[in-house]
FIKOLZA-1660 file (N, C-alpha, C; in steps of 0.1 Angstrom, whole numbers, plus 5000, padded with zeros to 4 digits):
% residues 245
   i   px   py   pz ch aa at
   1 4186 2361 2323  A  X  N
   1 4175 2362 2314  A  X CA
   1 4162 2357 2320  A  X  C
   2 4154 2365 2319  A  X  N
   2 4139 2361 2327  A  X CA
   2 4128 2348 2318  A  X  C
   3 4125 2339 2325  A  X  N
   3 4120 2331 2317  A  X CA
   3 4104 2326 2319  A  X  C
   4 4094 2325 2307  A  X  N
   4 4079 2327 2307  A  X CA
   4 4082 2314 2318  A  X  C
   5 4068 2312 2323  A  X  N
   5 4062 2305 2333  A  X CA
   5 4055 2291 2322  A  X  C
   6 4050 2298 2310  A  X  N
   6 4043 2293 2307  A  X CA
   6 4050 2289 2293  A  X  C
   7 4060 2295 2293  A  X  N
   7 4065 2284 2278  A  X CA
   7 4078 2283 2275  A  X  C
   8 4088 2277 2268  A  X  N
   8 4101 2274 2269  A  X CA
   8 4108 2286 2265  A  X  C
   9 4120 2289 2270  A  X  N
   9 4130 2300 2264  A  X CA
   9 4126 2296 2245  A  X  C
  10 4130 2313 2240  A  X  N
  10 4130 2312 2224  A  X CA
  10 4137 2298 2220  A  X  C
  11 4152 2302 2228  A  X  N
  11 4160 2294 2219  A  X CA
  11 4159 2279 2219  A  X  C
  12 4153 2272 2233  A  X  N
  12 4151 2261 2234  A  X CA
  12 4134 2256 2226  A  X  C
  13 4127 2266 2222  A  X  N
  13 4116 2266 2210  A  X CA
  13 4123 2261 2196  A  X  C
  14 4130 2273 2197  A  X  N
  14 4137 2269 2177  A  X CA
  14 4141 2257 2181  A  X  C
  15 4149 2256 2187  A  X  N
  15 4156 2238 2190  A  X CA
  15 4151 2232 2186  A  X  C
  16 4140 2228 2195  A  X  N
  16 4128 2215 2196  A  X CA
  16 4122 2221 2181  A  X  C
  17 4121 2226 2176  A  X  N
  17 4113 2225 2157  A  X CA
  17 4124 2226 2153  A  X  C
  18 4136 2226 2150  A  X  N
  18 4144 2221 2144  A  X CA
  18 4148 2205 2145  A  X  C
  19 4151 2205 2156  A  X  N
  19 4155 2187 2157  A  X CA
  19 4142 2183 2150  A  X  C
  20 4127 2185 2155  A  X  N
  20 4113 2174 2151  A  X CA
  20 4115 2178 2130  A  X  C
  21 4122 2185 2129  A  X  N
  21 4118 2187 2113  A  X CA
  21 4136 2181 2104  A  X  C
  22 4139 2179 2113  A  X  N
  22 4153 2169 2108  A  X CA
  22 4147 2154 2112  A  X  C
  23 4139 2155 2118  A  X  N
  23 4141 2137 2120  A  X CA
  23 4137 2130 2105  A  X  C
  24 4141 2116 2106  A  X  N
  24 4133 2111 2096  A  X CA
  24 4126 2104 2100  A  X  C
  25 4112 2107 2096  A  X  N
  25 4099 2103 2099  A  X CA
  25 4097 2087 2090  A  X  C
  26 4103 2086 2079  A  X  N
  26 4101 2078 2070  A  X CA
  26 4111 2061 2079  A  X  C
  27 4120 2068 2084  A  X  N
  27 4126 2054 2093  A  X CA
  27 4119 2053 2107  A  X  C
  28 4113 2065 2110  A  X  N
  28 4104 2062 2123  A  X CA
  28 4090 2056 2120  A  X  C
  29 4084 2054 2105  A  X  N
  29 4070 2050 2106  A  X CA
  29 4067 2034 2111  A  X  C
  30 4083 2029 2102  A  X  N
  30 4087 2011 2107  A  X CA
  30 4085 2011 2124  A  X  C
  31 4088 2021 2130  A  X  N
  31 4092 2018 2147  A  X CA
  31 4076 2014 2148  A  X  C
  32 4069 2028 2148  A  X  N
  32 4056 2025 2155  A  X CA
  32 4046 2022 2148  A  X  C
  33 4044 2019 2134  A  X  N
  33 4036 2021 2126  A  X CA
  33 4037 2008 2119  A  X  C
  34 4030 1993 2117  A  X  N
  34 4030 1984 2106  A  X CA
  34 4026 1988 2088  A  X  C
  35 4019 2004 2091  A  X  N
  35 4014 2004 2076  A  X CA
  35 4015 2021 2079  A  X  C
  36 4013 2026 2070  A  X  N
  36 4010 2043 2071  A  X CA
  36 4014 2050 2077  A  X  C
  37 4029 2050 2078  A  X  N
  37 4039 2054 2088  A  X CA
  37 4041 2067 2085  A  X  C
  38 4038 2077 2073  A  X  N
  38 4041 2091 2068  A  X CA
  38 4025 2098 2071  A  X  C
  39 4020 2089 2069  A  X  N
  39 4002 2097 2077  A  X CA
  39 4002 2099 2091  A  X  C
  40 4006 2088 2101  A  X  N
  40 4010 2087 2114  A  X CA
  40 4017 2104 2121  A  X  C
  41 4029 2103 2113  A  X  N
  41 4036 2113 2113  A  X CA
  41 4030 2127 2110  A  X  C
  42 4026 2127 2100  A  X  N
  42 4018 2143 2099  A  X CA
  42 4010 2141 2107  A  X  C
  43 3999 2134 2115  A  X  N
  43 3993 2138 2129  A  X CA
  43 3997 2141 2137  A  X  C
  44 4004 2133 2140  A  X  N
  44 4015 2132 2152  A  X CA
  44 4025 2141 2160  A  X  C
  45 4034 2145 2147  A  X  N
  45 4043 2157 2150  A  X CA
  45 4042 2167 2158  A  X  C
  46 4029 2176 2155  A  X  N
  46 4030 2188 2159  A  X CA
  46 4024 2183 2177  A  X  C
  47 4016 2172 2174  A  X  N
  47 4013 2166 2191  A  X CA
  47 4025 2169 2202  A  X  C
  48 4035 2160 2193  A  X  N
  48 4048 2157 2205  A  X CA
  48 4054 2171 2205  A  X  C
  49 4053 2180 2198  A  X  N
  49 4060 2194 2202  A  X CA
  49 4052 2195 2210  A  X  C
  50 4040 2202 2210  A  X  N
  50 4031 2214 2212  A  X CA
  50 4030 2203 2232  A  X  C
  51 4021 2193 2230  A  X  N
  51 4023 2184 2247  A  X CA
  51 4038 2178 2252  A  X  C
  52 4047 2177 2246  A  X  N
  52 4057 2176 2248  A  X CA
  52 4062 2187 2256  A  X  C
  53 4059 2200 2251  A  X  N
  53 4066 2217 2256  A  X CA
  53 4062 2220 2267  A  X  C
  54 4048 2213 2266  A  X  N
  54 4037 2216 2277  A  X CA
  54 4048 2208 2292  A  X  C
  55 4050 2197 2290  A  X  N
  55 4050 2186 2303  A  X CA
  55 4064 2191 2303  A  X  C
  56 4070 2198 2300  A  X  N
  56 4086 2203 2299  A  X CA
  56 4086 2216 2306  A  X  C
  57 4076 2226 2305  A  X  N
  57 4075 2241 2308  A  X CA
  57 4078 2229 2326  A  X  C
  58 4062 2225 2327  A  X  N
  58 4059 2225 2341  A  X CA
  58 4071 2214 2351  A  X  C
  59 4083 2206 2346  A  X  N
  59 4091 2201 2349  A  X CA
  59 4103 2209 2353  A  X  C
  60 4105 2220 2349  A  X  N
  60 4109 2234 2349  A  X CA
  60 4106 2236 2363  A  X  C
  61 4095 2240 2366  A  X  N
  61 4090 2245 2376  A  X CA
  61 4097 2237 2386  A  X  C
  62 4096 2217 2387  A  X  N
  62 4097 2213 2395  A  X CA
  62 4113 2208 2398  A  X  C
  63 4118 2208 2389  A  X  N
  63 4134 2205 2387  A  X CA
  63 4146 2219 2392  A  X  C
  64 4155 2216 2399  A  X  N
  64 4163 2230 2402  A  X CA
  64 4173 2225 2389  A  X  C
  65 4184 2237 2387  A  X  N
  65 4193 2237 2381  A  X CA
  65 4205 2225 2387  A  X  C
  66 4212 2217 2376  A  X  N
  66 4220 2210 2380  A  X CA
  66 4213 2196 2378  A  X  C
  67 4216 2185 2383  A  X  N
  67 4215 2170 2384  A  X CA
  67 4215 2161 2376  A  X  C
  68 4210 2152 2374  A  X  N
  68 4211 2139 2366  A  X CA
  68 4195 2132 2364  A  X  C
  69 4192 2132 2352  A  X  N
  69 4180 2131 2349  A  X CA
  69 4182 2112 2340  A  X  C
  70 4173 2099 2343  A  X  N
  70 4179 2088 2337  A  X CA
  70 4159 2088 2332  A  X  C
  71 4159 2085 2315  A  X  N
  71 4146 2082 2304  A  X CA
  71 4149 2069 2305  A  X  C
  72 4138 2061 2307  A  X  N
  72 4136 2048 2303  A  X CA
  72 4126 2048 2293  A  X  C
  73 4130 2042 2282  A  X  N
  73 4122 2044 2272  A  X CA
  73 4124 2055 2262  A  X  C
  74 4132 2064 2262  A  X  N
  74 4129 2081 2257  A  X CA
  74 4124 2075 2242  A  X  C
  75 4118 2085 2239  A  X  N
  75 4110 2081 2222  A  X CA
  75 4110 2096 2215  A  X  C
  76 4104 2098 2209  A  X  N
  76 4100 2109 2199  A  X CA
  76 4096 2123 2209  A  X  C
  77 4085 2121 2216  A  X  N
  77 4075 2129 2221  A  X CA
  77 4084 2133 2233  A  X  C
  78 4095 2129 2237  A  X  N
  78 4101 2134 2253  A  X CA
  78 4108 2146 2244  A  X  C
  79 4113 2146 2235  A  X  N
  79 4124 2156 2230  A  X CA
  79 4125 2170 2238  A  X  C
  80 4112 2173 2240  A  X  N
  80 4110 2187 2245  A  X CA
  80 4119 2189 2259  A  X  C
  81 4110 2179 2268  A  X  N
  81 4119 2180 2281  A  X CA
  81 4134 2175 2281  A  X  C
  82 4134 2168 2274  A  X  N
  82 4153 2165 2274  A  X CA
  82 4159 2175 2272  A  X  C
  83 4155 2184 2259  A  X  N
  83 4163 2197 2255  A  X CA
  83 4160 2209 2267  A  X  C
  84 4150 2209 2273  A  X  N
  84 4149 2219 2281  A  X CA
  84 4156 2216 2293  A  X  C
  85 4160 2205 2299  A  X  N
  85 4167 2205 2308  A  X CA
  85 4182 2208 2305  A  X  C
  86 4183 2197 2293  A  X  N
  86 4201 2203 2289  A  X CA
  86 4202 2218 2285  A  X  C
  87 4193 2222 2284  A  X  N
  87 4197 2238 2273  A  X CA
  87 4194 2249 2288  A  X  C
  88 4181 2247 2293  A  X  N
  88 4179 2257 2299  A  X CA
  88 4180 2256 2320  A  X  C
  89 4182 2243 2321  A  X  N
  89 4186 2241 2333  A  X CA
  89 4204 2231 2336  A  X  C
  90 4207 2234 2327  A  X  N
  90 4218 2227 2326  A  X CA
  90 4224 2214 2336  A  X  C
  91 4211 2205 2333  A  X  N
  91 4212 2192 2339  A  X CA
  91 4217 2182 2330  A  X  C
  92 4224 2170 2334  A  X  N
  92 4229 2158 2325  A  X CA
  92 4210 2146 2325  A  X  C
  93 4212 2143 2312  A  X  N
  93 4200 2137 2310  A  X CA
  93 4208 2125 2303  A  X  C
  94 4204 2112 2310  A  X  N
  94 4209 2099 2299  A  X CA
  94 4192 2090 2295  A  X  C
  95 4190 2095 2285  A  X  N
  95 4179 2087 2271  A  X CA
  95 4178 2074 2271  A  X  C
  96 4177 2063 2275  A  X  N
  96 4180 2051 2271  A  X CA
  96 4165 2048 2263  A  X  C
  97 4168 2037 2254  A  X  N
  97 4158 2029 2242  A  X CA
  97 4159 2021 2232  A  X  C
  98 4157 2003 2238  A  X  N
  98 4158 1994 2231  A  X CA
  98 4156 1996 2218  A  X  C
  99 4149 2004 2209  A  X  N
  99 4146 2004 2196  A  X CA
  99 4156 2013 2187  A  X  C
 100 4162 2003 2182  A  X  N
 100 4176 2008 2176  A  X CA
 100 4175 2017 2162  A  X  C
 101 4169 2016 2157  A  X  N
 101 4163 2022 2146  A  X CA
 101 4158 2034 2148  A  X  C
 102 4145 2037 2162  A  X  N
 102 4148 2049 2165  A  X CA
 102 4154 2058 2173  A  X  C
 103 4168 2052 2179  A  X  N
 103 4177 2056 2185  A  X CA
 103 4187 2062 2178  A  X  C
 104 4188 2054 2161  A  X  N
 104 4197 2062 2152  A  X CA
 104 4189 2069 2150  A  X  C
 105 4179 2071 2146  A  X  N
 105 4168 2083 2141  A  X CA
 105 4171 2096 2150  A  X  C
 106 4169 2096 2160  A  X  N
 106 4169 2104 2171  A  X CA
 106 4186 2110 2172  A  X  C
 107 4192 2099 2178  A  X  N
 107 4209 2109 2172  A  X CA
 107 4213 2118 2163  A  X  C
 108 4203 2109 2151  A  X  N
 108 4209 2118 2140  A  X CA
 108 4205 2133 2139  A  X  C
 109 4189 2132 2144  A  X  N
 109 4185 2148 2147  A  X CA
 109 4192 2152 2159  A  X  C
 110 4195 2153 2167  A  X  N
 110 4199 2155 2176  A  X CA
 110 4217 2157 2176  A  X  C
 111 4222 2158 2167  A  X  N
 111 4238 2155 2161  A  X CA
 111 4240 2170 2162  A  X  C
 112 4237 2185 2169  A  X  N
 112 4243 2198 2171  A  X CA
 112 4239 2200 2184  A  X  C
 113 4236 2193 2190  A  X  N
 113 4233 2194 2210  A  X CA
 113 4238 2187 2212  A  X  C
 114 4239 2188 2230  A  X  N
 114 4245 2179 2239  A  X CA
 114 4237 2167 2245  A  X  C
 115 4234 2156 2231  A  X  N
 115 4225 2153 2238  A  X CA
 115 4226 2136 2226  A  X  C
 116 4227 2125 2236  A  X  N
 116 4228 2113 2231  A  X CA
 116 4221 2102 2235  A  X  C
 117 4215 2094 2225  A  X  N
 117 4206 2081 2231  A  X CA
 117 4211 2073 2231  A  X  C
 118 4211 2062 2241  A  X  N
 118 4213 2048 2244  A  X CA
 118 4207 2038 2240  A  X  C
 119 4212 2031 2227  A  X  N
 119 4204 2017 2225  A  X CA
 119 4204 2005 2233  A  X  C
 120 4203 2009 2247  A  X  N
 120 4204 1999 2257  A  X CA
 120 4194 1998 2267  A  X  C
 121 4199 1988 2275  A  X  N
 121 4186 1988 2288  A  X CA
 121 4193 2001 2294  A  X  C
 122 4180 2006 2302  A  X  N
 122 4181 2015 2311  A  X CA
 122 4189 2013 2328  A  X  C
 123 4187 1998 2332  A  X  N
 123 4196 1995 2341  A  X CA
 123 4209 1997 2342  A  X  C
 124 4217 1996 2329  A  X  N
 124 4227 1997 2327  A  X CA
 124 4237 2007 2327  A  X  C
 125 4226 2021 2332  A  X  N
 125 4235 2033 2337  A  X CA
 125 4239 2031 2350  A  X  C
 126 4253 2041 2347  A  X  N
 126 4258 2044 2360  A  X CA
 126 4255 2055 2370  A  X  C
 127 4258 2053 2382  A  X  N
 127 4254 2063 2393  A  X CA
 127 4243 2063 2397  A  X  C
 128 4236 2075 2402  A  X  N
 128 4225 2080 2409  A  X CA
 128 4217 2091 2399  A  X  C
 129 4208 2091 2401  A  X  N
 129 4197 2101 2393  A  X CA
 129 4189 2107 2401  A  X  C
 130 4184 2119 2401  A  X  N
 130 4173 2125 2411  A  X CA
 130 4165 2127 2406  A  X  C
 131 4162 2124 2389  A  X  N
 131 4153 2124 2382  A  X CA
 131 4149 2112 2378  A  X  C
 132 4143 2103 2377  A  X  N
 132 4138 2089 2369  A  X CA
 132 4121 2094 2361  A  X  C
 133 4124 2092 2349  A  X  N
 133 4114 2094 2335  A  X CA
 133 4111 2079 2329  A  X  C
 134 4099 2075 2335  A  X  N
 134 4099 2063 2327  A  X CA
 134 4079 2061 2325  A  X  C
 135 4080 2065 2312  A  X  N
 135 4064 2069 2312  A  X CA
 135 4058 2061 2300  A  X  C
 136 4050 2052 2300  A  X  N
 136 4042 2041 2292  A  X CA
 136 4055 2034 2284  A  X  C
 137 4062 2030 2296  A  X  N
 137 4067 2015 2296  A  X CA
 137 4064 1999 2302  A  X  C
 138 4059 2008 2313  A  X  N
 138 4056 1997 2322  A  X CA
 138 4040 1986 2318  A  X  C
 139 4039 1996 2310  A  X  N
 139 4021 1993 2301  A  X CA
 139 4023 1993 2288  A  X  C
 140 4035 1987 2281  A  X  N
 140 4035 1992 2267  A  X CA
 140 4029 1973 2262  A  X  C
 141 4017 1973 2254  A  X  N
 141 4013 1963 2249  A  X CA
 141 4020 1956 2242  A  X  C
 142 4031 1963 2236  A  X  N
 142 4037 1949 2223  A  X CA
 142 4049 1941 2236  A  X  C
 143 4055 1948 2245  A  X  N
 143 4065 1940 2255  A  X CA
 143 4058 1932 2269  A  X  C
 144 4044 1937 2270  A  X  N
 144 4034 1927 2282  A  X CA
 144 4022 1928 2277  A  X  C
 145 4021 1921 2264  A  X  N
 145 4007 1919 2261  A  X CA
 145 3997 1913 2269  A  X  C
 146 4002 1909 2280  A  X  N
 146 3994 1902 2288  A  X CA
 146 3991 1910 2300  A  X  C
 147 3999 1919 2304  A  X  N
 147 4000 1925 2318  A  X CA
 147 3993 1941 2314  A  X  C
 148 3995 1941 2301  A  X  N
 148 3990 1961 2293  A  X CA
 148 3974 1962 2297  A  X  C
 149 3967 1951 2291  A  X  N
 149 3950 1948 2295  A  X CA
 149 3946 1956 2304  A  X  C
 150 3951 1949 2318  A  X  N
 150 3950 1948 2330  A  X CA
 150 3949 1967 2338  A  X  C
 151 3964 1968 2332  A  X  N
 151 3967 1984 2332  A  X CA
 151 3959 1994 2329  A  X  C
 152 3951 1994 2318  A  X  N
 152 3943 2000 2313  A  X CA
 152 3925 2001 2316  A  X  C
 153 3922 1989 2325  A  X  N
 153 3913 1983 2331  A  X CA
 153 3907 1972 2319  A  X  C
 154 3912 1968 2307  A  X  N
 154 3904 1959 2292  A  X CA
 154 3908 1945 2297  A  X  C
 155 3908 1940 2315  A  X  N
 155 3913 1923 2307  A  X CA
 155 3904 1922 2307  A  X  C
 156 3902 1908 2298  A  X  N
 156 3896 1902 2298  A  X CA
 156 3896 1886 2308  A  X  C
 157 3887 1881 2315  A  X  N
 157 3891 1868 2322  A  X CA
 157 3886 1857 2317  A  X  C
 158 3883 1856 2306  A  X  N
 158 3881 1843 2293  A  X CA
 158 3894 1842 2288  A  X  C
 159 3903 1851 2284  A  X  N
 159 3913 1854 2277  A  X CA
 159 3928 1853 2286  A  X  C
 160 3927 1857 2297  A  X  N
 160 3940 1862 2304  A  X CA
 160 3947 1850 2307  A  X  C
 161 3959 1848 2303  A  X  N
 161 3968 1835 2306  A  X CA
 161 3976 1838 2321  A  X  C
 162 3974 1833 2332  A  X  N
 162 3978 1839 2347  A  X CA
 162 3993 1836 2345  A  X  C
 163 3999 1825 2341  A  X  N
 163 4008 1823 2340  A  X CA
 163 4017 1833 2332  A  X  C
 164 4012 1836 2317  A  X  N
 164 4020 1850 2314  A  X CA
 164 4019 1860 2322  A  X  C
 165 4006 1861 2327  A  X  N
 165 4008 1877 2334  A  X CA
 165 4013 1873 2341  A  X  C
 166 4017 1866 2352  A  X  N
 166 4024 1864 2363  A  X CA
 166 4044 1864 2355  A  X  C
 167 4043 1860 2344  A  X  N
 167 4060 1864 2342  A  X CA
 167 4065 1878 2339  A  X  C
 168 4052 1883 2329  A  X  N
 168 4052 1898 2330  A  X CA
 168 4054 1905 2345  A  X  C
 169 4048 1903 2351  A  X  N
 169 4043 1911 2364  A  X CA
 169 4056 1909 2369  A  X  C
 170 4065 1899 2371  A  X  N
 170 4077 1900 2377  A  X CA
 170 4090 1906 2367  A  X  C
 171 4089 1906 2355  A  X  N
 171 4094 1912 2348  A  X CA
 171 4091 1928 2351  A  X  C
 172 4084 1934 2351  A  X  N
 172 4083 1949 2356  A  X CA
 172 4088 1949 2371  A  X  C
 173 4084 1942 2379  A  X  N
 173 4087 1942 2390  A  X CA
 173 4101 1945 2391  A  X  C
 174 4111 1937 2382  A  X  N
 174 4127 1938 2381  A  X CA
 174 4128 1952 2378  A  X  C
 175 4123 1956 2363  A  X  N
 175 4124 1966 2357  A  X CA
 175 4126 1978 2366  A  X  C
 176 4110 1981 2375  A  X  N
 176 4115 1988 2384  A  X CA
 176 4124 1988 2396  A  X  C
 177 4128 1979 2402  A  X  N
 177 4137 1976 2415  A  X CA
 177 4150 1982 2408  A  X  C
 178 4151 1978 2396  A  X  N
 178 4165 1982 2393  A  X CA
 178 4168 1996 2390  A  X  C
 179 4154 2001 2387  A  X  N
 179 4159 2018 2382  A  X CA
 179 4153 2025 2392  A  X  C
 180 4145 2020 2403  A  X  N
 180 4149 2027 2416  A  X CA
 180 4153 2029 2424  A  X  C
 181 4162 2014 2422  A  X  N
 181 4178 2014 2427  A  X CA
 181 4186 2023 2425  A  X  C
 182 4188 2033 2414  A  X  N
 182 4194 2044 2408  A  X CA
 182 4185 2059 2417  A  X  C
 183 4179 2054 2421  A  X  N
 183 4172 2067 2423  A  X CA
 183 4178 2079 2435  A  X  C
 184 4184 2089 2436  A  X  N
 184 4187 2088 2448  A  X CA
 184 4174 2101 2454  A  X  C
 185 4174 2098 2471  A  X  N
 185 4160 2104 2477  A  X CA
 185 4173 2113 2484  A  X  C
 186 4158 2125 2489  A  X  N
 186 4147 2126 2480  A  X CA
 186 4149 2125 2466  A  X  C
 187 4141 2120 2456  A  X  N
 187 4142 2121 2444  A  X CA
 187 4125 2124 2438  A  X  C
 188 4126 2123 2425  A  X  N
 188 4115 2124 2417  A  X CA
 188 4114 2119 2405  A  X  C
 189 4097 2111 2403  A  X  N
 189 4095 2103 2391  A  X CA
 189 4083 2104 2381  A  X  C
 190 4085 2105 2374  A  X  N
 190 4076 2109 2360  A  X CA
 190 4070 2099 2353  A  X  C
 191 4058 2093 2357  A  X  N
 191 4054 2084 2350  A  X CA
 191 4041 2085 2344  A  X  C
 192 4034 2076 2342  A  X  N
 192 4018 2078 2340  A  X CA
 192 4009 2073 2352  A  X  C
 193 3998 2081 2350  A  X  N
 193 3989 2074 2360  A  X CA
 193 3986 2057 2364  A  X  C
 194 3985 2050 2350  A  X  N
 194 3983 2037 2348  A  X CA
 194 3996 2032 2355  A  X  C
 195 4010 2036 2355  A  X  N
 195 4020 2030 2360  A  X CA
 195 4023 2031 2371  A  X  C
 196 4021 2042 2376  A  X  N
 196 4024 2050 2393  A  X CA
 196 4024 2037 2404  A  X  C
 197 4011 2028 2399  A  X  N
 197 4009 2021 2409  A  X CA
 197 4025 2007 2413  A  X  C
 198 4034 2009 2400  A  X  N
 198 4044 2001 2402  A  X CA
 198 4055 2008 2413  A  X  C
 199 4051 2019 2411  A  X  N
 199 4067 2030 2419  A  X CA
 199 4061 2029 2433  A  X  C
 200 4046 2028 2433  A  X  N
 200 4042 2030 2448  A  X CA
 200 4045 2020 2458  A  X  C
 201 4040 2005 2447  A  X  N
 201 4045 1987 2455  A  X CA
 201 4059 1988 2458  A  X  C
 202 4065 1996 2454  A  X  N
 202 4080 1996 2453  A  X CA
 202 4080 2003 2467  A  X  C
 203 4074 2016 2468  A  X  N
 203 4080 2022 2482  A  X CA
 203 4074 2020 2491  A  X  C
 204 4062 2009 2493  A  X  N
 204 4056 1999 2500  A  X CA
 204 4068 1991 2507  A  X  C
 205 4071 1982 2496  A  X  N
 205 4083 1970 2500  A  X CA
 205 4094 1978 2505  A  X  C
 206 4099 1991 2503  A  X  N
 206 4109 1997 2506  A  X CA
 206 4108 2006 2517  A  X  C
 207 4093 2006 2525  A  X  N
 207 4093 2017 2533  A  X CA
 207 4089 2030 2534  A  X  C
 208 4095 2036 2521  A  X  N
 208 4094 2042 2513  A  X CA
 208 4085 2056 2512  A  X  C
 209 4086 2068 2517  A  X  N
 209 4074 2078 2516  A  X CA
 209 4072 2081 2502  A  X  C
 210 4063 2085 2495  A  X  N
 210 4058 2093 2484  A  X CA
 210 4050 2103 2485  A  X  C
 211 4052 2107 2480  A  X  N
 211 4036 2119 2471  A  X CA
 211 4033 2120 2458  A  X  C
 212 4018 2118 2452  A  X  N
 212 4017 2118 2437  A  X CA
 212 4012 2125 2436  A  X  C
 213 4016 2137 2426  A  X  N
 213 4006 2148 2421  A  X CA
 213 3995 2147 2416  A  X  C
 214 3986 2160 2421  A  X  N
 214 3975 2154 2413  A  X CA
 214 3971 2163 2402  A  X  C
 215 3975 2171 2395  A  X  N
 215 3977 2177 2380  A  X CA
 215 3984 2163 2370  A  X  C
 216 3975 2159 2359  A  X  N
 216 3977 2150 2349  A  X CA
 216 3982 2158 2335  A  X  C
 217 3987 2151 2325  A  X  N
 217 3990 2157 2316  A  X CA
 217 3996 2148 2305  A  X  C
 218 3982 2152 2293  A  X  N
 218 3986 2138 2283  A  X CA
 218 3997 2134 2277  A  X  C
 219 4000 2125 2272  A  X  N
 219 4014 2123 2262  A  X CA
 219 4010 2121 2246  A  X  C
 220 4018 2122 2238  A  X  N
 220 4012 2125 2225  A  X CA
 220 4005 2121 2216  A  X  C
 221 4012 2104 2217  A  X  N
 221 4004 2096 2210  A  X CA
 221 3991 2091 2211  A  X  C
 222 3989 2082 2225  A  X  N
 222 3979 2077 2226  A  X CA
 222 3970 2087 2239  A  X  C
 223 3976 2092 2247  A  X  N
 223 3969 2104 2258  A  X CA
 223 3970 2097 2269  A  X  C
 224 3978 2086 2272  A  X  N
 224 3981 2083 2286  A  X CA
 224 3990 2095 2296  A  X  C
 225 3975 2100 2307  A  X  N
 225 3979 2110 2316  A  X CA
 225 3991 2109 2321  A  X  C
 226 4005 2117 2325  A  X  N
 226 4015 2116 2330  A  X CA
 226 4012 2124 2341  A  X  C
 227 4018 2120 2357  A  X  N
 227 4018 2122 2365  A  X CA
 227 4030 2125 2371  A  X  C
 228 4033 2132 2381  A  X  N
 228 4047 2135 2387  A  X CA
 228 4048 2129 2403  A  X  C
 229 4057 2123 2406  A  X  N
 229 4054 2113 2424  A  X CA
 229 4069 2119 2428  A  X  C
 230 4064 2126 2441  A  X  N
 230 4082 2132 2446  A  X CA
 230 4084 2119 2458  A  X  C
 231 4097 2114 2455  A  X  N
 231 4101 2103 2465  A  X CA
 231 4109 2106 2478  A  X  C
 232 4105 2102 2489  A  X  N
 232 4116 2103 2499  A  X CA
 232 4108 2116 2509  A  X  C
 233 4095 2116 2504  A  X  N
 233 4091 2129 2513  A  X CA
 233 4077 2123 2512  A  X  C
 234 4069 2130 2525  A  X  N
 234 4055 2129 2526  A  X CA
 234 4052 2121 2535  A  X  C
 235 4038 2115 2538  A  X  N
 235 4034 2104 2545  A  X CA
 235 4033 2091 2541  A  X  C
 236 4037 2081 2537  A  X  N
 236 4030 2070 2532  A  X CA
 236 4020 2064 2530  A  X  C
 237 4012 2063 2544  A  X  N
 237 3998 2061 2551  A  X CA
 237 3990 2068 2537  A  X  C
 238 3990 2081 2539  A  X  N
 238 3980 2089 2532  A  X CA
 238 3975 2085 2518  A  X  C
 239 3991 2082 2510  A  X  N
 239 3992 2080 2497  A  X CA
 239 3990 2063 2494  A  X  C
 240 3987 2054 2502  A  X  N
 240 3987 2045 2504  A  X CA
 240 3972 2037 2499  A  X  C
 241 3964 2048 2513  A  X  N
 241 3951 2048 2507  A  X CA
 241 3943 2053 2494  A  X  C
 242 3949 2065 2487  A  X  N
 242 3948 2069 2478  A  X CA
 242 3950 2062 2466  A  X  C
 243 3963 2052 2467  A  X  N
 243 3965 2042 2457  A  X CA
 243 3955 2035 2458  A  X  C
 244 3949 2025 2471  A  X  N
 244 3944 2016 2474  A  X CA
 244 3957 2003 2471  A  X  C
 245 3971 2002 2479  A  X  N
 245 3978 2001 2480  A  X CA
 245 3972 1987 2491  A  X  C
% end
């Protein structure tokens, strides 16, 4: 079957609007929302399809048939690309996501595909992955309120406690050692712009060649650019200075 360039097979379309119109929005407003969690949601929704499909078509492009795909973090808005890999490239994808509440949320839409979340750390998988997805984690303000500022360029230096940010900072630091430890090269990683710079110190310390793409592409909620970095190929030097590494 011949497939658009520019948008997902039919059937992995009806999918993804099927699962987003089974979820319950009403147990997901508690996740992200302190107040106005059903208003949230009518904005929201049609976001994580419509840019969700989008960052899914073009992962398509970059992904072959086959492999092992490991989410740190998966949330609402990834659905698109998870289902497109399991349906139309027929790769294993493991979801992981501390937030148990929307983990059952998510299963439960998700309960007629091949396709399961983990209420766990993401270290905790097994094997190797050629895919690593871990996109506004490394910057998520409620788990490094100290280190998120920084990320975004908003610290403040009246404000900034060095000592938290310094526990954060090695706390990410773990985070990623360990799920790039899973990675196997060449491999490839999906993050945001604001994060990139964690996967790059990483293949600094490790030697490590990269390349970051330079086509960006928002995510749904708040519009942190996601970026694509292929590992295990390229020059380092180049990308190095480009980080300002």
């Amino acid at each position: 079957m011949k497939t658009s360039r520019t948008k997902l097979a039919p059937a992995t379309r009806r999918l993804v609007t099927e699962v987003y119109g089974r979820l319950d929005y009403g147990a997901l407003g508690s996740v992200y929302c302190y107040e106005g969690g059903d208003e949230f949601w009518r904005a929201k929704r049609g976001h994580c399809n419509r840019l969700g499909s989008r960052v899914a078509v073009v992962l398509r492009r970059k992904l072959g048939r086959g492999g092992r795909r490991l989410y740190v973090g998966a949330w609402v808005g990834e659905l698109p690309p998870l289902m497109m890999e399991t349906m139309e490239l027929g790769r294993t994808v493991e979801p992981y996501n501390l937030r148990r509440a929307e983990v059952a949320a998510l299963n439960r839409a998700c309960h007629s595909i091949p396709l399961t979340f983990h209420a766990a750390d993401a270290a905790s998988a097994k094997g190797r992955f050629d895919h690593l997805w871990m996109a506004s984690v490394l910057n998520d303000p409620e788990r490094f309120p100290h280190l998120s500022p920084l990320s975004y360029g908003r610290g403040n230096p009246l404000t900034l406690d060095p000592l938290k940010f310094d526990t954060e900072r090695r706390i990410v630091r773990a985070l990623v050692a360990r799920c790039m430890g899973k990675l196997a090269r060449p491999g490839f990683v999906t993050t945001t712009t604001e994060e990139v710079i964690w996967i790059a110190e990483w293949c600094h310390r490790h030697r490590m060649p990269y390349r970051v793409g330079k086509r960006y592409y928002p995510t749904a909620l708040v519009g942190d650019p996601i970026c694509f970095t292929q590992i295990g190929k390229g020059d380092r030097r180049v990308w190095a200075r480009r980080l300002k590494i």
